[in-house]
N, CA, C and O atoms as a printed pandas DataFrame, in Angstrom:
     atom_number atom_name residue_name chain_id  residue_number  x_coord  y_coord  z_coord
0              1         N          UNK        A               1   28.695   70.189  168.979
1              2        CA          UNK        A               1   27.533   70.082  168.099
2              3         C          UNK        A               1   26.746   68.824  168.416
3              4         O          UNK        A               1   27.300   67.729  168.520
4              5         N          UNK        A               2   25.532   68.992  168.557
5              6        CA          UNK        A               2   24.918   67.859  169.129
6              7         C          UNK        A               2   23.914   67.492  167.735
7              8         O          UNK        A               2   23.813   68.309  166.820
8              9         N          UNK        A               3   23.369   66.477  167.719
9             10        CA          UNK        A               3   22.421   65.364  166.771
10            11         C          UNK        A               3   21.266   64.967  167.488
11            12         O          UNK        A               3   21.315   64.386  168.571
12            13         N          UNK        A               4   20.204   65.285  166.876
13            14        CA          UNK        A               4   19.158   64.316  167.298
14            15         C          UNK        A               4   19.420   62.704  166.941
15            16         O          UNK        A               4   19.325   61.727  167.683
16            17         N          UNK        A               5   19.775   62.787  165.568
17            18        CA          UNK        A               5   20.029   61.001  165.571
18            19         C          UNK        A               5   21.116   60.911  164.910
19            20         O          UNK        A               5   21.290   61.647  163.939
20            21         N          UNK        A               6   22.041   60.018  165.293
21            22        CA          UNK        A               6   23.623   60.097  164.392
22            23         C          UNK        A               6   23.376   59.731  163.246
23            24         O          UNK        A               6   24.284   60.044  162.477
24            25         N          UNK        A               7   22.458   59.145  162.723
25            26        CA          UNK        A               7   23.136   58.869  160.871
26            27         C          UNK        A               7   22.847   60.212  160.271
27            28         O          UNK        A               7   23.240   60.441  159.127
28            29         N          UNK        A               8   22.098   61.242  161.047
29            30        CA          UNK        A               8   22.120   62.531  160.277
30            31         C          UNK        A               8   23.688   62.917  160.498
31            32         O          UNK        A               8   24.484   63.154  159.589
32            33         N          UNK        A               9   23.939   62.930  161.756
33            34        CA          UNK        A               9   25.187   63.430  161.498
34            35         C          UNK        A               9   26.461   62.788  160.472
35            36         O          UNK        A               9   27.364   63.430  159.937
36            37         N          UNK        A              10   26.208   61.367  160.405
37            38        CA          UNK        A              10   27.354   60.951  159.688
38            39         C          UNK        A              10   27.152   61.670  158.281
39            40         O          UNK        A              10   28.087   62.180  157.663
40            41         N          UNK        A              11   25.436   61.652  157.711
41            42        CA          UNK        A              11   25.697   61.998  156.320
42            43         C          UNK        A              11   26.382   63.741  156.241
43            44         O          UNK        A              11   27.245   64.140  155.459
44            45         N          UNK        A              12   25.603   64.606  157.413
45            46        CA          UNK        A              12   26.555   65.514  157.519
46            47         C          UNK        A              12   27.847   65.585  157.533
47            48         O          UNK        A              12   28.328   66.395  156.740
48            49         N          UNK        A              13   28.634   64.936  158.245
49            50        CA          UNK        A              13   29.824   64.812  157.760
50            51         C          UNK        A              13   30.298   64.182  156.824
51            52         O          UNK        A              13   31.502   64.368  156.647
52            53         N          UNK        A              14   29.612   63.248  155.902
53            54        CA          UNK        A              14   29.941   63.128  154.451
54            55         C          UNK        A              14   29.698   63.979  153.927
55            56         O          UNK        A              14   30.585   64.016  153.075
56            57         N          UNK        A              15   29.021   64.882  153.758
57            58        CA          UNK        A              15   28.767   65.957  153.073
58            59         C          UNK        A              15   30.080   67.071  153.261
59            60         O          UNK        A              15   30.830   67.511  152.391
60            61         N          UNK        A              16   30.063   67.255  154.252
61            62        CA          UNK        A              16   30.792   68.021  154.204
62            63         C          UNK        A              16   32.213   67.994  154.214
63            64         O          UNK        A              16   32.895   69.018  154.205
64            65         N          UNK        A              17   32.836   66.417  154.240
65            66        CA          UNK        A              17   33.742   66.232  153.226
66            67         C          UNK        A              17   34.107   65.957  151.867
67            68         O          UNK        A              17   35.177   66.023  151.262
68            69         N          UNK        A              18   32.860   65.610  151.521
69            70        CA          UNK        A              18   32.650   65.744  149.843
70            71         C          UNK        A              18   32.767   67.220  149.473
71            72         O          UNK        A              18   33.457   67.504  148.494
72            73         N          UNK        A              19   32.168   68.169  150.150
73            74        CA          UNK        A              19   32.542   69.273  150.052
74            75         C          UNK        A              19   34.189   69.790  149.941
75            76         O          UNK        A              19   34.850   70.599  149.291
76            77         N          UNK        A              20   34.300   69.228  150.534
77            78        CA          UNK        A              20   35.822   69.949  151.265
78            79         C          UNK        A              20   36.890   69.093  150.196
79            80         O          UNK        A              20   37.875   69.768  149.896
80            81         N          UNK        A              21   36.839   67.612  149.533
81            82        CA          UNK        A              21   37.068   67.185  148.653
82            83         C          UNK        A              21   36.961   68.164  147.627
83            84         O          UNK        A              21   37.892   68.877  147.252
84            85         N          UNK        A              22   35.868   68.178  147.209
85            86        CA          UNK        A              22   35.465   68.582  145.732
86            87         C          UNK        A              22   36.408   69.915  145.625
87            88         O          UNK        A              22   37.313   69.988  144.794
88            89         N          UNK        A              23   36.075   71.056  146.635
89            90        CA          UNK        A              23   36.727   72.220  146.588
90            91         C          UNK        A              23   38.296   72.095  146.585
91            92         O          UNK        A              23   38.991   72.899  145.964
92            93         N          UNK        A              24   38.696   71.297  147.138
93            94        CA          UNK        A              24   40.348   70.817  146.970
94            95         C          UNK        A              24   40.806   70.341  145.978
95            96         O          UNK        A              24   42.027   70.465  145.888
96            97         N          UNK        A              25   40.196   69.713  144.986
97            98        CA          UNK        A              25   40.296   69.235  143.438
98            99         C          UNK        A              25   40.393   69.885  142.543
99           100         O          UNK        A              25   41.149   69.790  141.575
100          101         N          UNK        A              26   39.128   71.088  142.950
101          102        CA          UNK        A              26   39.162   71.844  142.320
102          103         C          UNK        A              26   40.070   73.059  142.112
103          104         O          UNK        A              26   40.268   73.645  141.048
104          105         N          UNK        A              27   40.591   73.334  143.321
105          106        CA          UNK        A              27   41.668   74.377  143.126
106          107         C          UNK        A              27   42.697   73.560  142.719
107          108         O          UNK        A              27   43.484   74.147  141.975
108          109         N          UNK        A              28   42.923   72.596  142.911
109          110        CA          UNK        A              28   44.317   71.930  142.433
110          111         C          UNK        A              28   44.252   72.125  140.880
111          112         O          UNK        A              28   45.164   72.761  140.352
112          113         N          UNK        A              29   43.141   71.575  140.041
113          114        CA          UNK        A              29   42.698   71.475  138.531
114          115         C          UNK        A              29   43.454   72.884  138.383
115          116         O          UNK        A              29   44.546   73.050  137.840
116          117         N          UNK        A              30   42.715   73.780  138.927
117          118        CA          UNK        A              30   43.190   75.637  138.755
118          119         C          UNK        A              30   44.647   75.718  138.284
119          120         O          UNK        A              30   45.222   76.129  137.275
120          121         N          UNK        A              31   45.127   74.943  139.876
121          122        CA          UNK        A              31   46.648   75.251  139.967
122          123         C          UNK        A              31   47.175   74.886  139.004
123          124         O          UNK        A              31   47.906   75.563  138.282
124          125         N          UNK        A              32   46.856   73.706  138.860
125          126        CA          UNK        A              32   47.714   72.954  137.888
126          127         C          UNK        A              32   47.701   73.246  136.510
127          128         O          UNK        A              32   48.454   72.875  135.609
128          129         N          UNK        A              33   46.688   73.995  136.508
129          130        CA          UNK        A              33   46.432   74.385  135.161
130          131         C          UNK        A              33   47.269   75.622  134.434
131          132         O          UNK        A              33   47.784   75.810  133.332
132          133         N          UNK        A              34   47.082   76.500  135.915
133          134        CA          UNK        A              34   48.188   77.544  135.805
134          135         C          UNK        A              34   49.845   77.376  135.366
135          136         O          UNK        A              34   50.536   77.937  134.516
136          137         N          UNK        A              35   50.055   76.559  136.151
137          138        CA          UNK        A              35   51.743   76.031  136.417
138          139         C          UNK        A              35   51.593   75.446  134.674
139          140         O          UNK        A              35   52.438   75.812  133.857
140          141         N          UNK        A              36   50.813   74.823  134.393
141          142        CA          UNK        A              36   51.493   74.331  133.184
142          143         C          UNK        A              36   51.551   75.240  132.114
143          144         O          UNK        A              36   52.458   75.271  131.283
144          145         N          UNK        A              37   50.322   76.169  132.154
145          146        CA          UNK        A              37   50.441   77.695  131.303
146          147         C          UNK        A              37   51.847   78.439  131.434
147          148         O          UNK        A              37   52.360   79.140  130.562
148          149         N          UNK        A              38   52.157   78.267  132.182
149          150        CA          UNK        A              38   53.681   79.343  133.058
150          151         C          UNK        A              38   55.004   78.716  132.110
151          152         O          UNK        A              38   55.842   79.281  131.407
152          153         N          UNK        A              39   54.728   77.106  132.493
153          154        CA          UNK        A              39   55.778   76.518  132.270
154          155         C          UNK        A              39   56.203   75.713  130.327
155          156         O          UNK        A              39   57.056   75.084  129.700
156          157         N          UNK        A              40   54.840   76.378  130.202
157          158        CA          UNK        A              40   54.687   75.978  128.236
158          159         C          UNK        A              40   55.564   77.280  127.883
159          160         O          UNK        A              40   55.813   77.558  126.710
């Protein structure tokens, strides 16, 4: 993947680990939410 200028790319790749963060939090919240429903 190529860039015209790298700080686009860096914020791209902040982005798209904020992404990839957020979505991982979020299923965890899920999970965890589940497991404790199961386990009440």
């Amino acid at each position: 993947m190529r860039c015209k200028n790298s700080s686009n790319c860096i914020f791209d790749l902040i982005n798209k680990i904020n992404v990839f963060i957020l979505e991982c939090s979020f299923t965890n919240v899920i999970l965890n939410s589940q497991v404790s429903t199961v386990s009440t």
